[in-house]
N, C-alpha and C positions, 0 to 999 in steps of 0.2 A: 162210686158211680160218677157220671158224668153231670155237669152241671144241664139243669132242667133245659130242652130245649133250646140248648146252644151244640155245633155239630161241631166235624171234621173238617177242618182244609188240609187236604191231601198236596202239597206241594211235589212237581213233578221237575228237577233242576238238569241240566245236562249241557255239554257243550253245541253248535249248530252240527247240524245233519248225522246226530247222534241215532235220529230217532222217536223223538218224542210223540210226535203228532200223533201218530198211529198208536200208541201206546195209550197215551191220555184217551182215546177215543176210545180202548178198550175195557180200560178201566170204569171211567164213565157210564158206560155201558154195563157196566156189573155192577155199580154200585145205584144203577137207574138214575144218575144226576147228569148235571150238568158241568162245562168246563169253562173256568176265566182266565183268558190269555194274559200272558204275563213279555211277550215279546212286544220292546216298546214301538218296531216300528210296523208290525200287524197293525196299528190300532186304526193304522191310516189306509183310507179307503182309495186312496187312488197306488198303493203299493202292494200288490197280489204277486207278481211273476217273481220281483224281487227278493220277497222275504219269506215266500214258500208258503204262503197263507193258507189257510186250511180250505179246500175244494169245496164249490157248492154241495157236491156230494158228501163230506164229510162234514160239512156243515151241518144239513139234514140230519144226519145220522145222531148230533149230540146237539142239544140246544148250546152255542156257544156264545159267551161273551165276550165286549173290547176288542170284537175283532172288528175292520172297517167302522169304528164309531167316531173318525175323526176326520177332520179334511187337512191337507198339508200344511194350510196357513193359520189353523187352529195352533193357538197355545197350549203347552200341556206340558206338564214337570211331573216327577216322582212322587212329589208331595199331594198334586192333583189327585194321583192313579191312587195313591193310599186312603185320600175320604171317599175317594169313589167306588173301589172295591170295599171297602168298608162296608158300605152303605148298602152296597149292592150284598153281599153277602149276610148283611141282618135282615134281609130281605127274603134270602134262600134257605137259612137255617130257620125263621123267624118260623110262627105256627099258621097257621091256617087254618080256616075255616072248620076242615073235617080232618087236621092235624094235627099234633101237639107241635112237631117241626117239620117244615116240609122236606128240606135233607137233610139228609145224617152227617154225608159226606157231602164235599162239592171238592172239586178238582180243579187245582191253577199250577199249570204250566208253562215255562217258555225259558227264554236264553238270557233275561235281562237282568244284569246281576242287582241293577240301584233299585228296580221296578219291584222285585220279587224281596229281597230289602227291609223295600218301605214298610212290605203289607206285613212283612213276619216281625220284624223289630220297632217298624215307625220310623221317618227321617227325622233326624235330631238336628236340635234346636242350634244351628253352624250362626255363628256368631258374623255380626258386619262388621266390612272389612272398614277402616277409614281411609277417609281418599286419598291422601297422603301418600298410602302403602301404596294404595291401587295406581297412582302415577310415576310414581319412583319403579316399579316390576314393569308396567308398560311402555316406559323412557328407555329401561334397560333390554327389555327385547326388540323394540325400534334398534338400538345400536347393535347389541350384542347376538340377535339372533335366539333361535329356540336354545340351541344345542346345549349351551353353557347353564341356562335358568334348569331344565330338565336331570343336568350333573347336580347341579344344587339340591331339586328336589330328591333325587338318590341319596343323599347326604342326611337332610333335613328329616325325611319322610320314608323309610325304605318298603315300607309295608304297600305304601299308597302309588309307589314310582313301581312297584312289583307290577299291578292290575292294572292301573292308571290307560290309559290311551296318552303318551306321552310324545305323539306328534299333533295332539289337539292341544292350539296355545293358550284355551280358555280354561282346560284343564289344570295344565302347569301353572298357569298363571296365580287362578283361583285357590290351588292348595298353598301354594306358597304365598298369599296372601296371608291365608290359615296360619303359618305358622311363624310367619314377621308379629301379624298383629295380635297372637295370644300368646307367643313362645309355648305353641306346643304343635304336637303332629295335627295334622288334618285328620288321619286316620283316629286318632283318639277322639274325635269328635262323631266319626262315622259310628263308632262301633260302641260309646260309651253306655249307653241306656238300650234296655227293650220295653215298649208300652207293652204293656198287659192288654191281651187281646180276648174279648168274649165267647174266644173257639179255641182249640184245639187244634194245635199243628206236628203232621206227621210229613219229614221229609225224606223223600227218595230221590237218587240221580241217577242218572244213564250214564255207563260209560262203555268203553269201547277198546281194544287196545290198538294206540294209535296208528297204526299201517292200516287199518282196517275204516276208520275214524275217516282217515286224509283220502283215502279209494272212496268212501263215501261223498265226501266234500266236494269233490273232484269231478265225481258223475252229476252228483244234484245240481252245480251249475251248467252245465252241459244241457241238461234238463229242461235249466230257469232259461236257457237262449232257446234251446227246442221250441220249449212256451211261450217265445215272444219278449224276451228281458229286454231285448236291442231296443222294439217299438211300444214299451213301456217305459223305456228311457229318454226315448223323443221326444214323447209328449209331454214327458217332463222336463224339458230340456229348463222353459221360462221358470220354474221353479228352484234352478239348480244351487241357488245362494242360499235356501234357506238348511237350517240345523237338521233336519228330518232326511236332507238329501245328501248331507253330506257321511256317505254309509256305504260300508260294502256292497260292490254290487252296482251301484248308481254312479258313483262319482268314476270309476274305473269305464265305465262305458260310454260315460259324456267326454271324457277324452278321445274314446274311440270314434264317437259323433264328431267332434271335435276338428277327426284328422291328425291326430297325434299317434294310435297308435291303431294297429289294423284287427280285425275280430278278436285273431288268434291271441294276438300280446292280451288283449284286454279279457278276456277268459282264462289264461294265464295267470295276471295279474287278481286277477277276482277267488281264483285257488288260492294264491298265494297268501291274502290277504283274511280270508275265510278260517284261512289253518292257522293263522297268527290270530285270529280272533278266537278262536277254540280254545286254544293254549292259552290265553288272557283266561277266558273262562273257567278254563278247570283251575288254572290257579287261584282264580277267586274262590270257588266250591267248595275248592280239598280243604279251605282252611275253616269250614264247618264241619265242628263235629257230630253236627245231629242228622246229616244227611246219612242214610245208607246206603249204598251203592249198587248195582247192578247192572250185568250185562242184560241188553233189551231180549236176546233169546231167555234169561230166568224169568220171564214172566209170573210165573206159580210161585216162584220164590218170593218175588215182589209184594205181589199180593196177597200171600201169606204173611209178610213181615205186615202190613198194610191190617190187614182185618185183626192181627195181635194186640194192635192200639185200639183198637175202637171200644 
């Protein structure tokens, strides 16, 4: 049996505009719970058109959390979202009043591979870097440029150069610190431990086959400018230096504010960039093997695999 009055977290994983929202929302709704967004940049309340946040209408429809619960200049890391979902989920399974638990299940979905991560495995204990490293890699990209350090991490780290965002130089920079100053991968730091968690995790992913995947991606941005992406990106224009903006989507259209490139390129660009972001994702996904898979029409199937664990 299952341990007394601790539930299910139904992990819901997929690439972007696979599908999920709608899905979670029906799930949720069968299992009469509620859902914890797992997209790290929903969480920010002034970013709706851009990252396809879940509608007031859809809102209503499932009690949702971590959605709009931050403002852009709020700080917030993976390791934050892991004692918060925590916390917030011993809260959901925990008993009540005329309970023994109030859910059984509770549902967290979304796209963010470190977010979704933290809460199934925990972030691991990434060791400091010494300064030393850290001026010697930042002396070298001053001269040298990304392109060379990024060859290196291919080298060094091929797991982590695989998913990596490898035109972000905090990224490149920060693994390869990893692995100057412990002589080992980054990635064996990532992936080495899972905390033991007081629930139960059953995971599913969305998938699609990709012509169908990219026609999706394709229209949804089309969509996000229909809805105003342009003059949600204006407003944020004074924001555009911080980490939260610099994101598909946002940074593609502040050129186009800019003057650099005219709607079309930047709609364009924003496809372009979305379908490369997908691809990062499912690479990260496939390489769990607890996930199972389905197309978003197996619905039944889904949630048969889904009530088998329970």
């Amino acid at each position: 049996g299952r341990a007394e009055g601790k539930g299910i977290l139904v992990v819901l994983v997929g690439p972007t505009g696979v599908g999920k929202t709608e899905l979670s929302i029906r799930l949720a709704q069968h299992f009469h719970t509620c859902i914890i967004n797992a997209d790290s940049r929903q969480l920010y309340r002034e970013l709706k058109v851009g990252t396809a946040a879940p509608t007031s209408s859809q809102l209503s429809e499932v009690p949702h959390y971590f959605v709009g619960t931050l403002s852009l200049t709020d700080t917030y890391s993976a390791a934050r979202y892991e004692a918060d979902v925590l916390a917030t989920l011993d809260q959901l399974f925990g008993p009540t009043a005329d309970k023994a638990g109030q859910h059984h299940v509770v549902v967290l979905t979304g796209g963010s591979m470190m977010y979704i991560d933290a809460v199934c495995n925990g972030i691991d204990d990434i060791p400091t870097v010494d300064e030393l490293t850290r001026q010697t890699l930042l002396q070298r990209y001053r001269e040298e440029g990304l392109e060379p350090l990024a060859a290196e991490l291919r080298l060094l780290d091929p797991a982590y150069h695989a998913i990596a965002d490898i035109r972000n130089p905090k990224r490149v920079l920060h693994a390869l610190e990893i692995c100057y100053t412990t002589g080992r991968t980054y990635t064996s730091f990532r992936t080495r431990t899972t905390k033991p968690r007081p629930f139960r995790i059953v995971k599913v992913g969305l998938t699609r086959p990709r012509d169908e995947l990219y026609e999706r991606i394709n229209q949804r941005v089309l969509q996000m400018v229909d809805d105003g992406l342009v003059e949600e990106a204006r407003q944020l224009m004074a924001y555009r230096a911080l980490n939260s903006l610099n994101t598909v989507g946002y940074k593609e259209m502040f050129q186009h504010i800019d003057g650099a490139w005219t709607l079309p390129q930047a709609i364009a660009k924003i496809q372009q960039n979305s379908r490369i972001y997908s691809r990062k994702q499912m690479t990260w996904f496939r390489r769990d093997p607890d996930i199972a898979w389905f197309h978003p029409d197996q619905y039944d199937e889904l949630l048969a695999h889904i009530v088998r664990q329970l």
